[in-house]
OpenMM code with the backbone's topology and positions (N, CA, C; nanometers):
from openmm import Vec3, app, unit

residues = "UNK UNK UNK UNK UNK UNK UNK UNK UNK UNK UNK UNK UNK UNK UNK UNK UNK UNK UNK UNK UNK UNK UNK UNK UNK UNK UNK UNK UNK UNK UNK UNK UNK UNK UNK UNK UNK UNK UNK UNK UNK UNK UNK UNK UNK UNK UNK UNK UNK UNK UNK UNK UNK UNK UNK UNK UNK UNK UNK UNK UNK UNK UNK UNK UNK UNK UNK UNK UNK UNK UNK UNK UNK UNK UNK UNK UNK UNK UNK UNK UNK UNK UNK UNK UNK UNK UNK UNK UNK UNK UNK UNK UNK UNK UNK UNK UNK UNK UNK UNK".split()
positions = [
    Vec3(2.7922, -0.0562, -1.0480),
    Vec3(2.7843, -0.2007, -1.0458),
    Vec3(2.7085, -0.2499, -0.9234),
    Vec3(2.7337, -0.1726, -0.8418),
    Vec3(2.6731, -0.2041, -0.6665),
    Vec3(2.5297, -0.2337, -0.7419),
    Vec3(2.4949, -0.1305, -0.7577),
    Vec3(2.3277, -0.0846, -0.8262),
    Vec3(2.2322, -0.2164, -0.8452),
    Vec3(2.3536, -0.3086, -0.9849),
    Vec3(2.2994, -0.3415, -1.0543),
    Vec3(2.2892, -0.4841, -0.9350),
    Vec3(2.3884, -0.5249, -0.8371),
    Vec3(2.3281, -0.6528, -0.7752),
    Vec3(2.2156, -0.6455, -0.7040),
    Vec3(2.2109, -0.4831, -0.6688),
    Vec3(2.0829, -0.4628, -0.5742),
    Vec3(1.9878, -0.5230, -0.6809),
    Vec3(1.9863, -0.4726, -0.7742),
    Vec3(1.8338, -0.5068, -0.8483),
    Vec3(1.8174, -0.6292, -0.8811),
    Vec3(1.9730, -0.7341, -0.8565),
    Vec3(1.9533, -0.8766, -0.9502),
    Vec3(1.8983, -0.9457, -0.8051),
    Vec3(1.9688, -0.9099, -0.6805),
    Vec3(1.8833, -0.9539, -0.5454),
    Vec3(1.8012, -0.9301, -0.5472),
    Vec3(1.6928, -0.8442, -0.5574),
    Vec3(1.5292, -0.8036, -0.5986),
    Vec3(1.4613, -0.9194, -0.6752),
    Vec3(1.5070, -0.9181, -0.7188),
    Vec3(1.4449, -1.0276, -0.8490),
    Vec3(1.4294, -1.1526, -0.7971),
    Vec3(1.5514, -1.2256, -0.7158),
    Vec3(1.5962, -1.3412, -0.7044),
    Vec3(1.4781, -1.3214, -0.5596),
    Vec3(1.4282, -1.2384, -0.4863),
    Vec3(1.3185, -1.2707, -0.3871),
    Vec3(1.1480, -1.3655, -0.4233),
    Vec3(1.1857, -1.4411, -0.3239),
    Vec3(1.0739, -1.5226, -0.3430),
    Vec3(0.9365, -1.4915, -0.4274),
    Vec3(0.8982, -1.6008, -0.4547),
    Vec3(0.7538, -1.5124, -0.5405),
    Vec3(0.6522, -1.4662, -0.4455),
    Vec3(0.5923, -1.3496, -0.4788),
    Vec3(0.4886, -1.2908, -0.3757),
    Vec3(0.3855, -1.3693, -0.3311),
    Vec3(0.2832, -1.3703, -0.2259),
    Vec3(0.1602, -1.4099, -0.2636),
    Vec3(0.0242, -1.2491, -0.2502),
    Vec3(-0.0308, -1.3206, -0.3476),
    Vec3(-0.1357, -1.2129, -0.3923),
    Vec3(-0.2926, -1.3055, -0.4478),
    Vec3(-0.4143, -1.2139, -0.4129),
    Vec3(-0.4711, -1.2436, -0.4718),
    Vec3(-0.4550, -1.3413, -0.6169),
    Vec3(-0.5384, -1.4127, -0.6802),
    Vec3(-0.5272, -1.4883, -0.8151),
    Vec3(-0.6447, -1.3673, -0.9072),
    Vec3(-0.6803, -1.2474, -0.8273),
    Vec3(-0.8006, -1.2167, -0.8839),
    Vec3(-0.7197, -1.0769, -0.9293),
    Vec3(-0.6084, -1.0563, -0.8528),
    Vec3(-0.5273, -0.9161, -0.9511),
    Vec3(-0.4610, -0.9634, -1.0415),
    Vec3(-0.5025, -0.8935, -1.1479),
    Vec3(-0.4088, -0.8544, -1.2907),
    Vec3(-0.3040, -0.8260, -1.3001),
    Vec3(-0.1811, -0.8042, -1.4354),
    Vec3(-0.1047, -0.7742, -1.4279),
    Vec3(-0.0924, -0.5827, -1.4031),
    Vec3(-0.2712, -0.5205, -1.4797),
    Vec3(-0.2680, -0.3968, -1.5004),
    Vec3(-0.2643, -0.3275, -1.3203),
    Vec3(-0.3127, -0.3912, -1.2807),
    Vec3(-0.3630, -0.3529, -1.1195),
    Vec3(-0.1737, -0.3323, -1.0451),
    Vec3(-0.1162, -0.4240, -1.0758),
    Vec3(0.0510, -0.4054, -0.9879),
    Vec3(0.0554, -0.2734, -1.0581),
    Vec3(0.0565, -0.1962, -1.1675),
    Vec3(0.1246, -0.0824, -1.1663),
    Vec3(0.0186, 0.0315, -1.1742),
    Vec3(-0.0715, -0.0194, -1.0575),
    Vec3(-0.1783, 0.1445, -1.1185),
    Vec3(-0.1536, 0.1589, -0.9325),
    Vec3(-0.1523, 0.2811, -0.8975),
    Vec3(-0.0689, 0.3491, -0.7933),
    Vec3(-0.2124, 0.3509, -0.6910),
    Vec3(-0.3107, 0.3752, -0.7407),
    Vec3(-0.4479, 0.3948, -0.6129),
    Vec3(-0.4652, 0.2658, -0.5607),
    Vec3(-0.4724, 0.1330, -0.6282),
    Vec3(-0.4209, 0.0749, -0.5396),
    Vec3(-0.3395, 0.0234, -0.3853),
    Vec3(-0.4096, -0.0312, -0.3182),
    Vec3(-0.3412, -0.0359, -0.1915),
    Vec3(-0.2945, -0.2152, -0.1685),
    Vec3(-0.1715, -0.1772, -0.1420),
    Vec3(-0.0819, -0.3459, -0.1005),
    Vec3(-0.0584, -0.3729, -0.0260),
    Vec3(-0.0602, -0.4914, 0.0752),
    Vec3(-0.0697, -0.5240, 0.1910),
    Vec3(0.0729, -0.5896, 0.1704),
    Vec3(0.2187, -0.5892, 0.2083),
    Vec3(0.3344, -0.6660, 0.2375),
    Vec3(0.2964, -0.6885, 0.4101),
    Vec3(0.3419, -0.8322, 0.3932),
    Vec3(0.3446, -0.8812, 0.5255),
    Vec3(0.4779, -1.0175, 0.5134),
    Vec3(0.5261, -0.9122, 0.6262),
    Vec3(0.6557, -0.9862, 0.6579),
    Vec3(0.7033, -1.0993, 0.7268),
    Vec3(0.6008, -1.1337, 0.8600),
    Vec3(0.5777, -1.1817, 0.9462),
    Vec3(0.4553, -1.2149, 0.9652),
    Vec3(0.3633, -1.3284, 0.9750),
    Vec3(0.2487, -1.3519, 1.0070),
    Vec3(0.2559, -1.4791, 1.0397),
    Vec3(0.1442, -1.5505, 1.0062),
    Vec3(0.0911, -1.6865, 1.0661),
    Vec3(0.1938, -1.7774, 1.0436),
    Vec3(0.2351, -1.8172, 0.9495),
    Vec3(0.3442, -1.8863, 0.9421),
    Vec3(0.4034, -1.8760, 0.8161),
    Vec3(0.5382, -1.9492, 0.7908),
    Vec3(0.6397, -1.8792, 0.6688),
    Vec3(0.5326, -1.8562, 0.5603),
    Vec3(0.4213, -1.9645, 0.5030),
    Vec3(0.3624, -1.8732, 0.3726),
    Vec3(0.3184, -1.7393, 0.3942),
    Vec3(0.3123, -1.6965, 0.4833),
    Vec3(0.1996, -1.5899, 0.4742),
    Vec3(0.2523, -1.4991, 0.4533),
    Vec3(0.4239, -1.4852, 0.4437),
    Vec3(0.4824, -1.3653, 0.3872),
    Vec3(0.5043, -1.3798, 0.2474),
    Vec3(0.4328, -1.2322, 0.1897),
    Vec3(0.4033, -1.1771, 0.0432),
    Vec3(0.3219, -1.0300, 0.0770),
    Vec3(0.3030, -1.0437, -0.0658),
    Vec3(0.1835, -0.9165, -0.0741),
    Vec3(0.0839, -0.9581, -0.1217),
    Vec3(-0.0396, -0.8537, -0.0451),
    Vec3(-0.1669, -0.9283, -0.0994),
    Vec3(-0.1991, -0.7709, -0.1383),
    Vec3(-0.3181, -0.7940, -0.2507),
    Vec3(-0.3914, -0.6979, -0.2737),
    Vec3(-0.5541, -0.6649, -0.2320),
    Vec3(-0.5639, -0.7037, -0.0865),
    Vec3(-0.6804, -0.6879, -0.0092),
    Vec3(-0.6045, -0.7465, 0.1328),
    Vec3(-0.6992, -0.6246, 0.1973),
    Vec3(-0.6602, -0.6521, 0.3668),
    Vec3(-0.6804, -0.7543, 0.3796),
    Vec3(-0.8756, -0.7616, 0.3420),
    Vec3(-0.9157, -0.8511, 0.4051),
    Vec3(-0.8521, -1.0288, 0.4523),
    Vec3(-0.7456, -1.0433, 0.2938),
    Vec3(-0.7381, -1.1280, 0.3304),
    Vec3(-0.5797, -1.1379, 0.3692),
    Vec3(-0.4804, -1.0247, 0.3695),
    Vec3(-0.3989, -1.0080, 0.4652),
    Vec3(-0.4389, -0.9872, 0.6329),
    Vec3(-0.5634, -0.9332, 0.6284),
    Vec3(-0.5796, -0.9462, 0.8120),
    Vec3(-0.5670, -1.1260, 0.8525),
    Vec3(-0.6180, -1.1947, 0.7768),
    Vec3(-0.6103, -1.3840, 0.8304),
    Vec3(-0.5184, -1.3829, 0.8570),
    Vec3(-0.3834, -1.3025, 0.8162),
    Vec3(-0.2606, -1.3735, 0.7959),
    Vec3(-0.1413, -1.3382, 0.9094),
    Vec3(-0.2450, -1.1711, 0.9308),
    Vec3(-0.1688, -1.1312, 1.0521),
    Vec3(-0.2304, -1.0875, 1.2205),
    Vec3(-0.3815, -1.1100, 1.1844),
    Vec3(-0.5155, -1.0740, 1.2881),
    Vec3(-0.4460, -1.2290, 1.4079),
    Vec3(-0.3985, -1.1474, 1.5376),
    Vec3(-0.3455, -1.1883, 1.6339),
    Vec3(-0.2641, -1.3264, 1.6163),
    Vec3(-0.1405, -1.2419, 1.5892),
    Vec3(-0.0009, -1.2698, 1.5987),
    Vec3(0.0629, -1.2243, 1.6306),
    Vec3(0.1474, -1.2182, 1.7821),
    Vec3(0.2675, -1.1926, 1.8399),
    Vec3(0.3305, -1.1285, 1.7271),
    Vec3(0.4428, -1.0393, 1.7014),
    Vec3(0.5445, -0.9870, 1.6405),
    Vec3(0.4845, -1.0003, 1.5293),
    Vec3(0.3969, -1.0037, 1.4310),
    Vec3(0.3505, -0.9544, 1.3040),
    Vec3(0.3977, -0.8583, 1.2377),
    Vec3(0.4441, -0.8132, 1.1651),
    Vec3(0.4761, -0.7503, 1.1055),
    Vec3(0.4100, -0.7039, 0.9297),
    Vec3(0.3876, -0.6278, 0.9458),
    Vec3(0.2966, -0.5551, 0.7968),
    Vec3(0.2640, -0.4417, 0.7694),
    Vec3(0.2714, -0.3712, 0.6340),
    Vec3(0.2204, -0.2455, 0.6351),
    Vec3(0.1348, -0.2074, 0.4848),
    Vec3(0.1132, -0.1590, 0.5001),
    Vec3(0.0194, -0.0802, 0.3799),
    Vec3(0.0760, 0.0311, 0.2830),
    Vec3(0.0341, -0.0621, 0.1318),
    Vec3(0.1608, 0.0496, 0.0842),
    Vec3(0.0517, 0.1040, -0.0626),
    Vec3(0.1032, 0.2455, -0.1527),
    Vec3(0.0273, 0.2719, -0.2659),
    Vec3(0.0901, 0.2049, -0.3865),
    Vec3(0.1667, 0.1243, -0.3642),
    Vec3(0.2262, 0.0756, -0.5271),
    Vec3(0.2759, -0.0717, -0.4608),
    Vec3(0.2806, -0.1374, -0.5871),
    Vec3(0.3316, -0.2661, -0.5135),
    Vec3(0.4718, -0.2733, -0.5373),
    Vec3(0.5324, -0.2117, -0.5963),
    Vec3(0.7176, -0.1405, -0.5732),
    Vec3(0.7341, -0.1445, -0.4471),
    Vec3(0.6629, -0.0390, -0.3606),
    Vec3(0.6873, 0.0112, -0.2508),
    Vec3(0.6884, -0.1384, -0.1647),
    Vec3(0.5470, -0.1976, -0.2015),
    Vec3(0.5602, -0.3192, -0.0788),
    Vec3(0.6680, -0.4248, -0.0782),
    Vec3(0.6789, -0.4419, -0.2517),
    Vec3(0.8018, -0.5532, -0.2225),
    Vec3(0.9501, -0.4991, -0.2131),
    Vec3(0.9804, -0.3537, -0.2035),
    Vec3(1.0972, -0.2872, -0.1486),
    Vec3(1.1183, -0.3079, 0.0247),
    Vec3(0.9577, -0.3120, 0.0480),
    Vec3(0.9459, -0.3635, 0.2180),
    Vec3(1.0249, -0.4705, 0.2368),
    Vec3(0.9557, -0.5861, 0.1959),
    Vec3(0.9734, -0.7117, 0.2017),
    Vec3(1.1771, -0.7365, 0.1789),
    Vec3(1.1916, -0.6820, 0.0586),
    Vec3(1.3042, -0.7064, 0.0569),
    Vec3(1.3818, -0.6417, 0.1350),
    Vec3(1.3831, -0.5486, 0.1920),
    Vec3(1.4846, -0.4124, 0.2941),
    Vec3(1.4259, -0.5236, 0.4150),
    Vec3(1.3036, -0.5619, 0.4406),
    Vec3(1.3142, -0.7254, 0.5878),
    Vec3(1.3824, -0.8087, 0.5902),
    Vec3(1.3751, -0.8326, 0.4487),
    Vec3(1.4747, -0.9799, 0.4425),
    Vec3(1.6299, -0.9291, 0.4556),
    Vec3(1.6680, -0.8366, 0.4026),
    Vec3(1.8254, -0.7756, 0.4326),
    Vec3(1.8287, -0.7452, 0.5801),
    Vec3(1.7336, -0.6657, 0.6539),
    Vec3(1.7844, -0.6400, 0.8215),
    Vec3(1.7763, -0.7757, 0.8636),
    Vec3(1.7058, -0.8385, 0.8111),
    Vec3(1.7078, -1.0026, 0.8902),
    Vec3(1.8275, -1.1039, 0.8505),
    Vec3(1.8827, -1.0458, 0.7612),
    Vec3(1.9824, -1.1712, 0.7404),
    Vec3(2.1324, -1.0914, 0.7853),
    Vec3(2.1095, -0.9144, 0.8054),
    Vec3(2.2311, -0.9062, 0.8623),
    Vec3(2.2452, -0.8801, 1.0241),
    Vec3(2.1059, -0.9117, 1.0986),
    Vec3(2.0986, -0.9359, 1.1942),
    Vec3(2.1572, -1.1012, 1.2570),
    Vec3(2.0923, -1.1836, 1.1807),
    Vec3(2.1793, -1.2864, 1.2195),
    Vec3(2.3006, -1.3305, 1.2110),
    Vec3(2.3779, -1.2505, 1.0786),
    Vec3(2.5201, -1.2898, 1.0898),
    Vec3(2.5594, -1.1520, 1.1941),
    Vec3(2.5330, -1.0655, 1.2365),
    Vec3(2.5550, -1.0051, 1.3734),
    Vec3(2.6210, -1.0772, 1.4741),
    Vec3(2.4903, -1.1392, 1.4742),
    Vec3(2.4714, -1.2737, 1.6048),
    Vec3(2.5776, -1.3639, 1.5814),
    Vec3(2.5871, -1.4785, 1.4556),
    Vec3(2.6921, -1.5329, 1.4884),
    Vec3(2.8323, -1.4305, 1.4751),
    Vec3(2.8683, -1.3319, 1.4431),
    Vec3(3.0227, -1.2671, 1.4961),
    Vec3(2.9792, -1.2526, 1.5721),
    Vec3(2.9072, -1.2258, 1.6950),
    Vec3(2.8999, -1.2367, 1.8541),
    Vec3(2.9453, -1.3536, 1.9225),
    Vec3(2.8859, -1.4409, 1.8621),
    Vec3(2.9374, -1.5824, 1.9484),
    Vec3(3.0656, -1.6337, 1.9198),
    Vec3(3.0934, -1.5733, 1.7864),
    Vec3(3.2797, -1.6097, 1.7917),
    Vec3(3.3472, -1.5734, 1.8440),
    Vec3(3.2872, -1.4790, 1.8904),
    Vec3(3.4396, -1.3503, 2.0101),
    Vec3(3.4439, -1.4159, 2.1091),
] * unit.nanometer
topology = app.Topology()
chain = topology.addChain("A")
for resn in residues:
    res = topology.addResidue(resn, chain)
    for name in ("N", "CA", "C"):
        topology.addAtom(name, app.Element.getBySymbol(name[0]), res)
């Protein structure tokens, strides 16, 4: 059952951003390369793109940027989502810190 919320939280993550010029055939062909970016210029700019080029705008000098390069776009939005989980159980961290 655990399983199955993991995958219904997957789903429920924001919509990506990507090129308008990739297809649906291109997300599942593996030579492909995906840019997830977690952190960049500001809140839009986290998604996946399917060209650096225009993931570098998004993260080409920015403090704490965060991004990586992935062969499937599974892999990138498994990124994205495993960020958004250390980030949201980092902050409730923080507040049980300040309650003690």
């Amino acid at each position: 059952m655990m399983e199955k919320n993991l995958k219904e939280e997957q789903s429920e993550y924001p919509i990506f951003r990507y090129e308008n010029s990739i297809k649906e055939a291109e997300i599942n062909e593996p030579v492909h390369n995906w840019y997830a970016v977690a952190v960049g210029r500001n809140a839009n700019s986290t998604g996946i793109y399917g060209s650096w080029a225009v993931a570098q705008i998004e993260v080409n000098r920015v403090s704490g940027a965060c991004f990586q390069r992935f062969n499937t776009y599974k892999e990138a939005k498994n990124f994205l989502y495993q960020y958004k989980c250390q980030k949201e159980q980092h902050a409730s961290d923080e507040i049980v810190k300040s309650d003690d």
